[in-house]
ZADRENKOL-139427 format. One record per residue (C-alpha): residue number from 1; residue in one letter; x, y, z. Coordinates in Angstrom, 1 decimal. Layout:
<nodes>
n:NUM, res:A, east:X, north:Y, up:Z
...
</nodes>
This chain:
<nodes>
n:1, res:X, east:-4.2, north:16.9, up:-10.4
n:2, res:X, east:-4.6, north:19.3, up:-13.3
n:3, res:X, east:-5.0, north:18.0, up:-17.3
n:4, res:X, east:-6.4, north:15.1, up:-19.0
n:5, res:X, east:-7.7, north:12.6, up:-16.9
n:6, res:X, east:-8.9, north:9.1, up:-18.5
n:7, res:X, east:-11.3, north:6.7, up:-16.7
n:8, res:X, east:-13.4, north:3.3, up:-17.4
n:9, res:X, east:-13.5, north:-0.3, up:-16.2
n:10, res:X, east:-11.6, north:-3.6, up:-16.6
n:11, res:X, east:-13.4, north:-7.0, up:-16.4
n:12, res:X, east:-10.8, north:-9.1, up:-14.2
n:13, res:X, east:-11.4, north:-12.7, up:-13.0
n:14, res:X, east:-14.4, north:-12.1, up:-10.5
n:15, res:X, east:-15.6, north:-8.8, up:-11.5
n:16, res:X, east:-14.7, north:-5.1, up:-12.8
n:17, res:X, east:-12.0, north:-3.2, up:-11.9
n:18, res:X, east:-12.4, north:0.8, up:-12.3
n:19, res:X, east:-9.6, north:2.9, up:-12.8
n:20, res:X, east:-8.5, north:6.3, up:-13.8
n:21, res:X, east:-5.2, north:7.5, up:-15.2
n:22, res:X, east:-4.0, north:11.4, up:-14.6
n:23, res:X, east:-1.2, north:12.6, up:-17.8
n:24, res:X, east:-2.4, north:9.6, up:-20.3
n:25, res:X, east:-0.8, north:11.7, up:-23.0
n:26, res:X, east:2.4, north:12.7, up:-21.1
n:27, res:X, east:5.1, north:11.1, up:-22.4
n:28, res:X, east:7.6, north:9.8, up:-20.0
n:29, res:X, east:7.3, north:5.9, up:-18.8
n:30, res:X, east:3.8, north:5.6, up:-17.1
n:31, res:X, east:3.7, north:4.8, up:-13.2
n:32, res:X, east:0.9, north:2.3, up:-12.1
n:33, res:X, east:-0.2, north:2.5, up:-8.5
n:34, res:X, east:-1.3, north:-0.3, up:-6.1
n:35, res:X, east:-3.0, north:1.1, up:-3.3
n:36, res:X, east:-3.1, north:-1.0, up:0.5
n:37, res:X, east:-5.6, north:-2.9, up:2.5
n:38, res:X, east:-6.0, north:-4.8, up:1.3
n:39, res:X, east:-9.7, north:-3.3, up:0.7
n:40, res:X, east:-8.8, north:0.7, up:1.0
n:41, res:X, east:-9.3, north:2.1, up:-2.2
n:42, res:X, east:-6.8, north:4.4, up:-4.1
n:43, res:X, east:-8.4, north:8.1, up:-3.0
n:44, res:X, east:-5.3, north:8.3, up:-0.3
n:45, res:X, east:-2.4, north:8.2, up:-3.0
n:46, res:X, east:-3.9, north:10.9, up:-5.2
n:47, res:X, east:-1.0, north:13.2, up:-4.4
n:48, res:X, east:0.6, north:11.1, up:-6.1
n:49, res:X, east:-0.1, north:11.8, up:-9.4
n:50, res:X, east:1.4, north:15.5, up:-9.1
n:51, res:X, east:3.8, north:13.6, up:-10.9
n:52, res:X, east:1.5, north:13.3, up:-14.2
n:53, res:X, east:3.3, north:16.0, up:-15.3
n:54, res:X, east:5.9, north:14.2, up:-16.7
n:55, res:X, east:4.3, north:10.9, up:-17.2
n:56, res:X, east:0.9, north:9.3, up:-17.1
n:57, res:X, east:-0.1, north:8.2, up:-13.2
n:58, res:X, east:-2.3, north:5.2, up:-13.2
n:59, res:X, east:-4.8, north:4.2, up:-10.1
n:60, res:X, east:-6.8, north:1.3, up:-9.9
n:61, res:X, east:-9.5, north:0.2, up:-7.2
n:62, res:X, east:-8.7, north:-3.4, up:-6.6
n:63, res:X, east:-11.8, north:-6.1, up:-6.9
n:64, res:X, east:-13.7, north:-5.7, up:-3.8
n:65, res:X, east:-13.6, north:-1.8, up:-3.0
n:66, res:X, east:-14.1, north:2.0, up:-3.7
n:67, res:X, east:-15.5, north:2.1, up:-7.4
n:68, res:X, east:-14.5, north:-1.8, up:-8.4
n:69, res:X, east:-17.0, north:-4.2, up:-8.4
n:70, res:X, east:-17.4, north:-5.6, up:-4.7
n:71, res:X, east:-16.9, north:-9.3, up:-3.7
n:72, res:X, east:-18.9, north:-11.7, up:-2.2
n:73, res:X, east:-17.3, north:-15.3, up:-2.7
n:74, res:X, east:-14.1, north:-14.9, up:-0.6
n:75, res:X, east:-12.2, north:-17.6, up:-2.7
n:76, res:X, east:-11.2, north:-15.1, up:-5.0
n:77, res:X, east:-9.4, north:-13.1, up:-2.3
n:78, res:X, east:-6.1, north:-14.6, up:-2.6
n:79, res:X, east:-2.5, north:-13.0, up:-3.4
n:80, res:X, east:-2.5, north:-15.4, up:-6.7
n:81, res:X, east:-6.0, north:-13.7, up:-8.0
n:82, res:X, east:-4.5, north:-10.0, up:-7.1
n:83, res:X, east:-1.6, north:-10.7, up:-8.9
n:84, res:X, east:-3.4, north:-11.8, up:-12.0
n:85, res:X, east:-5.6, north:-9.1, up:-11.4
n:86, res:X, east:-2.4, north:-6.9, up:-11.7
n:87, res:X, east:-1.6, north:-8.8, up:-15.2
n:88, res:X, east:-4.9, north:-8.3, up:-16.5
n:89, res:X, east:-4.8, north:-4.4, up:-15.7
n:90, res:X, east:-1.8, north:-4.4, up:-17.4
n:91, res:X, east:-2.3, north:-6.2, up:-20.7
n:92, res:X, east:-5.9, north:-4.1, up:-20.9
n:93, res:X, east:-4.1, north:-0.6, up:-20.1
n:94, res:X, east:-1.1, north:-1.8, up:-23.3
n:95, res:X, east:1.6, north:-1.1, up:-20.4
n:96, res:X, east:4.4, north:-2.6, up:-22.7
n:97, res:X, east:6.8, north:-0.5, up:-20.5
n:98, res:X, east:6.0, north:1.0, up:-16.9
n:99, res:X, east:7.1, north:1.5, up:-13.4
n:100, res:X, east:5.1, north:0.2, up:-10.4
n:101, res:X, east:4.4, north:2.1, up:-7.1
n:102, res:X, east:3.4, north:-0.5, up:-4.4
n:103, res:X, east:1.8, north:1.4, up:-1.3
n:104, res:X, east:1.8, north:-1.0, up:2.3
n:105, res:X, east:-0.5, north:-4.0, up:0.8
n:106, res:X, east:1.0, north:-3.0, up:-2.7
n:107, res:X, east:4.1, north:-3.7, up:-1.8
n:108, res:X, east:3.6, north:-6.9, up:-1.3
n:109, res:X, east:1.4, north:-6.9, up:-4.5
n:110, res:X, east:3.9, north:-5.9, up:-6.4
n:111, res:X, east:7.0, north:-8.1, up:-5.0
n:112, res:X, east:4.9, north:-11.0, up:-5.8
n:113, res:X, east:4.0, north:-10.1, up:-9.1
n:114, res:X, east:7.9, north:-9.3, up:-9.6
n:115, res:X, east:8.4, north:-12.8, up:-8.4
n:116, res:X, east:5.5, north:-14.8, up:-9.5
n:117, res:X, east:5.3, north:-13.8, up:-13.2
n:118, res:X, east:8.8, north:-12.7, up:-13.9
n:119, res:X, east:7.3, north:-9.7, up:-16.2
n:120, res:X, east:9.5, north:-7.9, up:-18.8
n:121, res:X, east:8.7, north:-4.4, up:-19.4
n:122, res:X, east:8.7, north:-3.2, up:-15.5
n:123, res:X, east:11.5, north:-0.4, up:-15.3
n:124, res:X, east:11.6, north:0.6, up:-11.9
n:125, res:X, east:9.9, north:0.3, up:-8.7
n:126, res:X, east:8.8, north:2.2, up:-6.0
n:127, res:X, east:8.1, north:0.1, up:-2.1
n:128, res:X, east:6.7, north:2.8, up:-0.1
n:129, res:X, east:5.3, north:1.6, up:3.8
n:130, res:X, east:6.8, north:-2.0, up:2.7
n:131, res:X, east:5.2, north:-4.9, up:4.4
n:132, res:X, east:7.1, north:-8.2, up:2.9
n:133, res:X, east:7.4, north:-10.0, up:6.2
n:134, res:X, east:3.5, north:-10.0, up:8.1
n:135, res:X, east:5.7, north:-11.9, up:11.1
n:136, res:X, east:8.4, north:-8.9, up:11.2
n:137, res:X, east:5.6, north:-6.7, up:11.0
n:138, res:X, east:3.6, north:-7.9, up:13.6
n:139, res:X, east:6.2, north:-7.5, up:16.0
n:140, res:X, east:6.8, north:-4.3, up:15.2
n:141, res:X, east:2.9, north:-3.3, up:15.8
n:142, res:X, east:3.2, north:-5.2, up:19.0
n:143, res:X, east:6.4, north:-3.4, up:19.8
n:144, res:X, east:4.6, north:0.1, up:19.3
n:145, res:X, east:1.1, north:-1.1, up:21.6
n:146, res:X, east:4.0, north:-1.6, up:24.1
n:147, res:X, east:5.0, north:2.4, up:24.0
n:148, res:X, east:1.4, north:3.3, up:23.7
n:149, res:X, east:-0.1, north:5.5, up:27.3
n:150, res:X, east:-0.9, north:2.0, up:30.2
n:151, res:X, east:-5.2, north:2.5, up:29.6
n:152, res:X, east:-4.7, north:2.8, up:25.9
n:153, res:X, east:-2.6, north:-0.9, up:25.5
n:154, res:X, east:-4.6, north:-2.2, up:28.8
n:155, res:X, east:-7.5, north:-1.3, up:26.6
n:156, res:X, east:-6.1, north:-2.9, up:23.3
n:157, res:X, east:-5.4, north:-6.3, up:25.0
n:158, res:X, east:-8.5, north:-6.7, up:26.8
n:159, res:X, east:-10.5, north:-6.7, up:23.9
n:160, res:X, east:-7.8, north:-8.6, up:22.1
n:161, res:X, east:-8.3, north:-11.1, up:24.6
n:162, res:X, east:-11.9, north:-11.4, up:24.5
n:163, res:X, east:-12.8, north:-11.0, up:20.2
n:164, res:X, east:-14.8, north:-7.6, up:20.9
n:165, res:X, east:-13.2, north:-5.3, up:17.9
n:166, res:X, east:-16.6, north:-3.9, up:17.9
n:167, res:X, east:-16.4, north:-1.9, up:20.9
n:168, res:X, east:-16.2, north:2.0, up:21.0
n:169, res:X, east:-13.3, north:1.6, up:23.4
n:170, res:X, east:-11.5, north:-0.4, up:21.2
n:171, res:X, east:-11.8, north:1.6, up:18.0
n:172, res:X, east:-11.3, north:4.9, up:19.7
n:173, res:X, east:-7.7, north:2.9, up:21.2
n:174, res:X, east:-7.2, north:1.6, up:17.7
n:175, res:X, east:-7.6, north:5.4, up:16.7
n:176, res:X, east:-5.1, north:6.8, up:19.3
n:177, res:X, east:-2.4, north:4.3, up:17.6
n:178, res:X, east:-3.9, north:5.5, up:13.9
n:179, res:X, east:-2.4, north:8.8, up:14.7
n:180, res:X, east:0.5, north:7.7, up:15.8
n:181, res:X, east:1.6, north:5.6, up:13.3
n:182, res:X, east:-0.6, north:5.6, up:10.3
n:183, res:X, east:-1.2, north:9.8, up:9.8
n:184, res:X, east:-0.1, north:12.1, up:12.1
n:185, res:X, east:-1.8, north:15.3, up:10.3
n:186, res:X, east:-4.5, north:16.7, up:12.6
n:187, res:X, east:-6.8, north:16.6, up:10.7
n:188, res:X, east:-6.6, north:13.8, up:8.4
n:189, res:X, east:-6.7, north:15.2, up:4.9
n:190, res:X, east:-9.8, north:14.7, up:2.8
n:191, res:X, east:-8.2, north:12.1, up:0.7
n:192, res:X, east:-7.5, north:10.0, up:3.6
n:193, res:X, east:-10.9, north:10.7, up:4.6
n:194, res:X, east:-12.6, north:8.8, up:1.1
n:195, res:X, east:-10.8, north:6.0, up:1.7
n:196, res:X, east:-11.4, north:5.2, up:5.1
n:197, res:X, east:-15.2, north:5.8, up:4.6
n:198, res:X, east:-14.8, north:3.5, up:1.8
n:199, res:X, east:-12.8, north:0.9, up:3.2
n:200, res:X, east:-14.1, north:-2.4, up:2.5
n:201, res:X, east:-13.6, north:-3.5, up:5.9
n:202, res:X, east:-14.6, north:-7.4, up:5.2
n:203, res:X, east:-11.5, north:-7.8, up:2.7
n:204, res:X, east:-9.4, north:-6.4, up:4.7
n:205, res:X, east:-10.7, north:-8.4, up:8.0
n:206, res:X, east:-10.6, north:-11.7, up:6.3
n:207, res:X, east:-7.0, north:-11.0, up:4.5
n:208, res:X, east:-5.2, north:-9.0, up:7.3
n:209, res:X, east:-7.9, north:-8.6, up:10.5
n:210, res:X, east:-9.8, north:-6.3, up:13.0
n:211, res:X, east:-6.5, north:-3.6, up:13.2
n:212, res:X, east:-3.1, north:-3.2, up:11.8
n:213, res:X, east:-1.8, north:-4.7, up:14.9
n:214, res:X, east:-4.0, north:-7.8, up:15.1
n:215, res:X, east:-3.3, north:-9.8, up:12.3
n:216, res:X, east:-5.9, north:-13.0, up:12.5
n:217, res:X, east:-6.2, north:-12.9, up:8.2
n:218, res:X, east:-4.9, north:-15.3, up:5.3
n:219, res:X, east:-2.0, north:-12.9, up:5.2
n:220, res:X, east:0.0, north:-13.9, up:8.1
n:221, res:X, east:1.7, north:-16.1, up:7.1
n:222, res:X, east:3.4, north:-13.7, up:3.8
n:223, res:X, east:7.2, north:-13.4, up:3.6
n:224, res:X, east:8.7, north:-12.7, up:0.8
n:225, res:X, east:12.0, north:-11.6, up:2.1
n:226, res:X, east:14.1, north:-14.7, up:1.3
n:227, res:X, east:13.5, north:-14.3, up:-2.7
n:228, res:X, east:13.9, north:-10.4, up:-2.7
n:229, res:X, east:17.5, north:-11.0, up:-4.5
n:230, res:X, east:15.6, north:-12.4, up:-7.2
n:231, res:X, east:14.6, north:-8.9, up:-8.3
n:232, res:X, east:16.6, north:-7.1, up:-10.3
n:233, res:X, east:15.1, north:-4.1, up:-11.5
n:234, res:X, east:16.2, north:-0.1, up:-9.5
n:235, res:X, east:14.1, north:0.0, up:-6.0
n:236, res:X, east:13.5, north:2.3, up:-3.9
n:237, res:X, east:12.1, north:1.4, up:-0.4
n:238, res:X, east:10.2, north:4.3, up:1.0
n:239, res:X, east:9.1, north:4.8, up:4.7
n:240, res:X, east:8.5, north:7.6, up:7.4
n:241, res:X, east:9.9, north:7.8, up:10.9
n:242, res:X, east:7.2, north:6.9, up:12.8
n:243, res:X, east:6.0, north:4.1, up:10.2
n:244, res:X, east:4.6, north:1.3, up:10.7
n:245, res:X, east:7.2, north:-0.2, up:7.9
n:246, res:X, east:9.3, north:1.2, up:11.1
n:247, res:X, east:13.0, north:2.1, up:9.4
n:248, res:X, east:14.8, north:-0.6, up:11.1
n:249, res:X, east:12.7, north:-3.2, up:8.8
n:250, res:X, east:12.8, north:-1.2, up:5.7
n:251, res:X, east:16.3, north:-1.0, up:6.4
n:252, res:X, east:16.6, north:-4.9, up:6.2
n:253, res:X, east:14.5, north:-5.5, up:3.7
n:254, res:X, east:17.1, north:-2.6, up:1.6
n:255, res:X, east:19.7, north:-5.2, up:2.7
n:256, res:X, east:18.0, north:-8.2, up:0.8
n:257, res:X, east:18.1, north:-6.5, up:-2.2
n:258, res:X, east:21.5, north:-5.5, up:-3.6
n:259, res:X, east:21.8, north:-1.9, up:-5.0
n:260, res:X, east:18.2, north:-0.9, up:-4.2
n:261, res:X, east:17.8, north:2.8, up:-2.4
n:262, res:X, east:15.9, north:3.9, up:0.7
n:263, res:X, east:14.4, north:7.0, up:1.9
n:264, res:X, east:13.0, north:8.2, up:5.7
n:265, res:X, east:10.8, north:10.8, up:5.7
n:266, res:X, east:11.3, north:12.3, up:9.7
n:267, res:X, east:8.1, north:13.5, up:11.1
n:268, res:X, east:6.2, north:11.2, up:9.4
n:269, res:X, east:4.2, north:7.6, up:9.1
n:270, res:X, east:3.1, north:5.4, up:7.1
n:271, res:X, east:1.1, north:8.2, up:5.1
n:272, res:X, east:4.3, north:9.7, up:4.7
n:273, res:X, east:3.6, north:10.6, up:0.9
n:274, res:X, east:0.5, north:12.7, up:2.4
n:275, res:X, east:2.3, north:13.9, up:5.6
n:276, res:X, east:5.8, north:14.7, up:3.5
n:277, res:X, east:4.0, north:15.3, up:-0.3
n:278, res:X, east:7.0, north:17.5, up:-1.6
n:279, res:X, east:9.5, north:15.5, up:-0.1
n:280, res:X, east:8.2, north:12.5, up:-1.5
n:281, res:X, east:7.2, north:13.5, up:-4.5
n:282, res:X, east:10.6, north:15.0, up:-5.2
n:283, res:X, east:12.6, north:11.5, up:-4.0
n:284, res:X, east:9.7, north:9.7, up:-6.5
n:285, res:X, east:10.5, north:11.7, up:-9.2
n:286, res:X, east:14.0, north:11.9, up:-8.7
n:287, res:X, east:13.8, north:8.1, up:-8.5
n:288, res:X, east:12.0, north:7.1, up:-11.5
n:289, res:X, east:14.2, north:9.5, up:-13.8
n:290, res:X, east:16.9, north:7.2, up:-13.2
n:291, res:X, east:19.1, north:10.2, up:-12.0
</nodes>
């Protein structure tokens, strides 16, 4: 995270958006990153611009969290308004040409503005901790509560059961499964850290819900999966072994999509590009060169 580094603010429908970009003078194709949440801000993918070195690394807090302008009318939380958020962070930042990074949340940000606006000028892209199927997903969160130690998912259901996400027995449960399957580093690295103490925690509860196992949100309902052949730009689906994008559905969404790539990271979640930075940084980079 050495060099130039260029920040401001872009007015979006509902707000300002801030963001910051790492190499703006590099020459290579820029990357533009979409963080996850939705409603944790982009602090936890700033490994990723080690790869300014070769080409400008965009971040962006969506409306609603870290440094953007928050949001108090909930009608603008809506896939539709993200994705035009997307467009008008794009058409502000003159990306005539770039490659989009989609993290978790992102990836479905990205899929849909692949799908919904059809955009020329997108090169490659990157799906790393892919949710495109909240129904696949759930099961496999409800498959992992399942392996989790008897108190711990006794402990998750009963509060399930009776609405009390509040409860220090809960979160410290919800925790347990965090370490599991979100970051496994011990401890979490301070990036990780400034995120999660500025999560917006009512986007993400009123889009997704109380945990990354209980979805009760306006996402619930997304799948995607049935249009992925419609994309036909290079992708490469990224996940760890542990993650909650478990392999198995990475693997099928790979299969929807003719000719993209995949890549486990073992030992690792769904932070896998801050559990595995080299590693991932190396399959990125390797990725976006085209080689």
């Amino acid at each position: 995270m050495t060099g130039k580094i260029r920040k401001g603010t872009i007015p979006v429908t509902g707000g300002k958006v801030w963001y910051r970009i790492f190499g703006p003078d590099r020459p290579g194709t820029p990357l533009l990153v979409l963080h996850g949440g939705p409603g944790i801000p982009h602090d936890y993918l700033l490994p990723i611009s080690g790869l300014a070195d070769e080409r400008p690394v965009i971040f962006y807090d969506q409306l609603g969290c870290g440094n953007s302008d928050t949001v108090a009318d909930e009608s603008l939380l809506t896939v539709e308004r993200f994705v035009e958020e997307l467009v008008q962070v794009r058409e502000a930042l003159g990306l005539d040409t770039l490659h989009i990074l989609g993290q978790s949340w992102g990836s479905m940000l990205a899929v849909e503005y692949m799908l919904r606006k059809r955009p020329s000028g997108v090169q490659r892209l990157v799906l790393s901790g892919p949710c495109l199927s909240a129904s696949r997903w759930n099961a496999d969160q409800r498959q992992y509560v399942g392996e989790l130690p008897k108190k711990t998912r006794d402990t998750i259901l009963r509060h399930e059961a009776d609405g009390d996400f509040e409860s220090p027995e809960f979160q410290d449960a919800m925790m347990e499964y965090y370490r599991l399957h979100i970051c496994r580093m011990d401890p979490w690295p301070d990036c990780m850290m400034r995120s999660m103490e500025r999560f917006a925690v009512p986007v993400y509860r009123y889009m997704w819900g109380p945990s990354e196992f209980t979805c009760t949100g306006t996402l619930g309902s997304f799948d995607c999966t049935d249009r992925l052949r419609e994309i036909t730009i290079p992708v490469l689906f990224t996940c760890g072994r542990y993650d909650e994008a478990t392999p198995a559905a990475t693997a099928w969404y790979r299969e929807m999509l003719p000719g993209s790539q995949m890549a486990v990271f073992e030992d690792a979640s769904h932070a896998h590009h801050l559990e595995k930075e080299d590693e991932f940084l190396a399959a990125v980079r390797t990725f976006l060169r085209g080689t």
